[in-house]
N, CA, C and O atoms as a DFTB+ gen file, in Angstrom:
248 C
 N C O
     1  1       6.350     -12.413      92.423
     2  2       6.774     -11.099      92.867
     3  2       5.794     -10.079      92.299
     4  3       5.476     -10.277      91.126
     5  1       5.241      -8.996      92.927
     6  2       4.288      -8.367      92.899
     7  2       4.920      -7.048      92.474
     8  3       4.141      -6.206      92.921
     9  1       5.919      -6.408      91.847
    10  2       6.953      -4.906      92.306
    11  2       6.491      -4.530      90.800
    12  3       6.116      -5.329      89.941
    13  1       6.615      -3.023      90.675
    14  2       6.414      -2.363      89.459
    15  2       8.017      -2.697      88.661
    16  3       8.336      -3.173      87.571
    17  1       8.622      -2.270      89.616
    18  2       9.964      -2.180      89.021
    19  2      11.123      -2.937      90.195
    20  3      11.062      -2.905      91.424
    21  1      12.206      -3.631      89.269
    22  2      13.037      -4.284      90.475
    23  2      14.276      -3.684      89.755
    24  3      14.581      -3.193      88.668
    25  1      15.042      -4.119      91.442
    26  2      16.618      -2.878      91.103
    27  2      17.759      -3.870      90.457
    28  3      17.581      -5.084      90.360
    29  1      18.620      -3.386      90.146
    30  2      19.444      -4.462      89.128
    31  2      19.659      -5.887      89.935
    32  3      19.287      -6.936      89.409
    33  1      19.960      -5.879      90.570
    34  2      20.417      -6.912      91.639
    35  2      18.942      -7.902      92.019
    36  3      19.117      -9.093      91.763
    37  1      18.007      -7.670      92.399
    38  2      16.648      -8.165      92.523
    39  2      16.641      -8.628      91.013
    40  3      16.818      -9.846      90.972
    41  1      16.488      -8.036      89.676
    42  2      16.830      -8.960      88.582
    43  2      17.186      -9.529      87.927
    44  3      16.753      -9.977      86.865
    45  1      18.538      -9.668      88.733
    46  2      19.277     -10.129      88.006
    47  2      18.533     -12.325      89.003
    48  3      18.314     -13.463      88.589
    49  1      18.501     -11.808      89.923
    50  2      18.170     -12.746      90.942
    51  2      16.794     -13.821      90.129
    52  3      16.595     -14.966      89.722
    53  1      16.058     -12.359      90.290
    54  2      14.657     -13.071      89.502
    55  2      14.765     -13.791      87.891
    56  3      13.886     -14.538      87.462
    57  1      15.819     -13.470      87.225
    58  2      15.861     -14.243      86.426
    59  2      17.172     -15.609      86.193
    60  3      17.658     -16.032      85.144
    61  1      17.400     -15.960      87.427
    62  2      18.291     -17.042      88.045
    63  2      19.331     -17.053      88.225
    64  3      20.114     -17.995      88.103
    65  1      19.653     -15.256      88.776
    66  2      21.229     -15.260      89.306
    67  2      22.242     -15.432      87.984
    68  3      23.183     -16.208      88.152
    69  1      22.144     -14.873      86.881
    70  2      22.692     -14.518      85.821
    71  2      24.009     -13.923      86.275
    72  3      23.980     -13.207      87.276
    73  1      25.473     -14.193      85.489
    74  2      26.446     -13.212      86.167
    75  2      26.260     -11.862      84.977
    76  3      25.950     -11.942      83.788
    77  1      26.623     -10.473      85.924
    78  2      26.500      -9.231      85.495
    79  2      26.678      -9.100      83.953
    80  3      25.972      -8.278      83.368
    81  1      27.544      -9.831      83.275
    82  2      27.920      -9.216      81.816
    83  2      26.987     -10.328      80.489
    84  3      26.948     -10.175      79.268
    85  1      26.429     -11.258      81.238
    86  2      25.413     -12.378      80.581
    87  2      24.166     -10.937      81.345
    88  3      23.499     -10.346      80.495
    89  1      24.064     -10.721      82.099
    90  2      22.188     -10.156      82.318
    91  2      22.791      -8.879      81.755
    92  3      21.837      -8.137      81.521
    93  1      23.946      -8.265      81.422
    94  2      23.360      -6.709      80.858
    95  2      23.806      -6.992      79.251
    96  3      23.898      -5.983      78.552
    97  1      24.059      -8.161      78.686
    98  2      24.020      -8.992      77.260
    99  2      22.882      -8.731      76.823
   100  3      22.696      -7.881      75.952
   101  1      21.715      -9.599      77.501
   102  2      20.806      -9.731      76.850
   103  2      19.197      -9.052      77.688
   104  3      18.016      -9.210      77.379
   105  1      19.910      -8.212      78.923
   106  2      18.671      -6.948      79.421
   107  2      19.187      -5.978      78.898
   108  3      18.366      -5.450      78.149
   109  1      20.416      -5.306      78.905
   110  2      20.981      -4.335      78.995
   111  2      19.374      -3.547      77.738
   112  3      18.491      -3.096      78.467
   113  1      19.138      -3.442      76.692
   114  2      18.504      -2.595      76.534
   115  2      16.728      -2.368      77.210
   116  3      15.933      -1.591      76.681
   117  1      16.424      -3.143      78.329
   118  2      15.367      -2.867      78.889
   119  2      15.451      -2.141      80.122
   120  3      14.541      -2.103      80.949
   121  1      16.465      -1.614      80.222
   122  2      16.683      -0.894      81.939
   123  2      16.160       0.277      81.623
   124  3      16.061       0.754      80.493
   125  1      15.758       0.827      82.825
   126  2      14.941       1.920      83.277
   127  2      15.922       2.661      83.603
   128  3      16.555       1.757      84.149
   129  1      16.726       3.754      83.753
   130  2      17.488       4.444      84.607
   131  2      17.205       5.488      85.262
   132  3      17.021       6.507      84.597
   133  1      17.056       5.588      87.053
   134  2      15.913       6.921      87.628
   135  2      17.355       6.686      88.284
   136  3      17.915       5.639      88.610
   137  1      17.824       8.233      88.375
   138  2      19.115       8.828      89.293
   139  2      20.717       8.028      88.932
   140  3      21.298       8.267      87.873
   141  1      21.244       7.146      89.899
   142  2      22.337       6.325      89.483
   143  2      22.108       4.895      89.405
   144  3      23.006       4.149      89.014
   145  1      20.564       4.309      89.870
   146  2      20.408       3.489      89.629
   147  2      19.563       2.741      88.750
   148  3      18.790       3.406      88.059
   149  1      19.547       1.285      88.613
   150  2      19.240       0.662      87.139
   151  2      17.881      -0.171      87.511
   152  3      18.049      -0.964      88.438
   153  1      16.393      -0.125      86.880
   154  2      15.702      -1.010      87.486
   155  2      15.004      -1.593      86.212
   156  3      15.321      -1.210      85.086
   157  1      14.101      -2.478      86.424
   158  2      13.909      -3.383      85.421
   159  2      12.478      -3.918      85.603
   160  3      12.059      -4.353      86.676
   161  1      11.861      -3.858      84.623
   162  2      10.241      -4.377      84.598
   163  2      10.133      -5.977      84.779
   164  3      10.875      -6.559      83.987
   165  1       9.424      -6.799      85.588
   166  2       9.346      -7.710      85.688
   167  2       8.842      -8.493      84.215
   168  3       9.438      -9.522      83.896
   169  1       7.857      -8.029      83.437
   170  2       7.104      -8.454      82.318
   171  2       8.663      -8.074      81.166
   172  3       9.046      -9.033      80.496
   173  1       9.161      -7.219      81.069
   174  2      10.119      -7.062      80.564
   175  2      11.320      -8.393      80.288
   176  3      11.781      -8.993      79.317
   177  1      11.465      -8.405      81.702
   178  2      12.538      -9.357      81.971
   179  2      11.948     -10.559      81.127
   180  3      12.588     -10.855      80.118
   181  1      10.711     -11.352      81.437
   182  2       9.616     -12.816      81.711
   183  2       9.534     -12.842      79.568
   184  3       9.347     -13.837      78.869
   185  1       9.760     -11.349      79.084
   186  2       9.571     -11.806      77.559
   187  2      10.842     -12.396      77.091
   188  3      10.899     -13.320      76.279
   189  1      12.005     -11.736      77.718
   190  2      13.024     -11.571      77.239
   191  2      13.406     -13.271      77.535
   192  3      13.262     -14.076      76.616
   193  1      13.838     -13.660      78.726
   194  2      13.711     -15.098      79.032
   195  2      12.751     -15.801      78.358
   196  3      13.402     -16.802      78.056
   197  1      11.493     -15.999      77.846
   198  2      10.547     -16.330      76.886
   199  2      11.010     -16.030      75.364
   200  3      10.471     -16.723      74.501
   201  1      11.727     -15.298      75.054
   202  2      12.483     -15.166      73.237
   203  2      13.321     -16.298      73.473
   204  3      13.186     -17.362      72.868
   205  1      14.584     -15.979      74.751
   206  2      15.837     -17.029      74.922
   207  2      15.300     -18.493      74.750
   208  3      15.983     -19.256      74.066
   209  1      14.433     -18.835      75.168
   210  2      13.853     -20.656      75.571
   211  2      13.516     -20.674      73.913
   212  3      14.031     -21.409      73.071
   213  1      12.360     -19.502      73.686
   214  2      11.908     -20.206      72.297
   215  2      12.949     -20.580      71.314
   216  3      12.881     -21.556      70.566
   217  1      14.198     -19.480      71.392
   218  2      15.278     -19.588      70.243
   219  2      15.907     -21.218      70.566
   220  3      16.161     -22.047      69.692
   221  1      16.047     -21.381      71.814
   222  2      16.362     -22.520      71.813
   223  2      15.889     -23.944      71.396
   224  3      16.621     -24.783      70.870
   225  1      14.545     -24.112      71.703
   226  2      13.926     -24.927      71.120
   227  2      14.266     -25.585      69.805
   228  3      14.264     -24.920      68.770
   229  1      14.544     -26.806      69.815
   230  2      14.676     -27.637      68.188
   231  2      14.023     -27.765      67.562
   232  3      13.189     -28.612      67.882
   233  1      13.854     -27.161      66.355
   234  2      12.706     -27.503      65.522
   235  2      12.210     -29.041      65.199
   236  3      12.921     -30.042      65.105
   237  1      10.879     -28.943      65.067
   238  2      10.282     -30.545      64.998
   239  2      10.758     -31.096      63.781
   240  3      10.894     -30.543      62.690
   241  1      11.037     -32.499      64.192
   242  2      11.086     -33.412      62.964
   243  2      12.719     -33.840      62.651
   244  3      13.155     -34.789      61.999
   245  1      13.537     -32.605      63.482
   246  2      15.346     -33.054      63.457
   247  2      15.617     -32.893      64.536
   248  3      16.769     -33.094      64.920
């Protein structure tokens, strides 16, 4: 996806259809807010999903 900014719904999508109170958990402080609606940086989103995986990861050796 090529967009400066996507609207809540487009990211919530782009980061695999998350339900609303899990994506504004752990986006809720990266939203943009222009007028009444909520939009969201793609690179924003791609770190935030990139912290989640790493936390998950098992450390080596256990």
């Amino acid at each position: 996806m090529n967009k400066a900014l996507l609207r809540e719904d487009e990211a919530q999508e782009y980061v695999g259809g998350l339900p609303e109170r899990t994506f504004d958990k752990y986006f809720g402080d990266h939203v943009i807010r222009l007028g009444k609606r909520n939009y969201y940086r793609p690179k924003d989103l791609d770190d935030v999903v990139a912290s989640l995986v790493y936390g998950s990861q098992p450390e080596a050796g256990k």
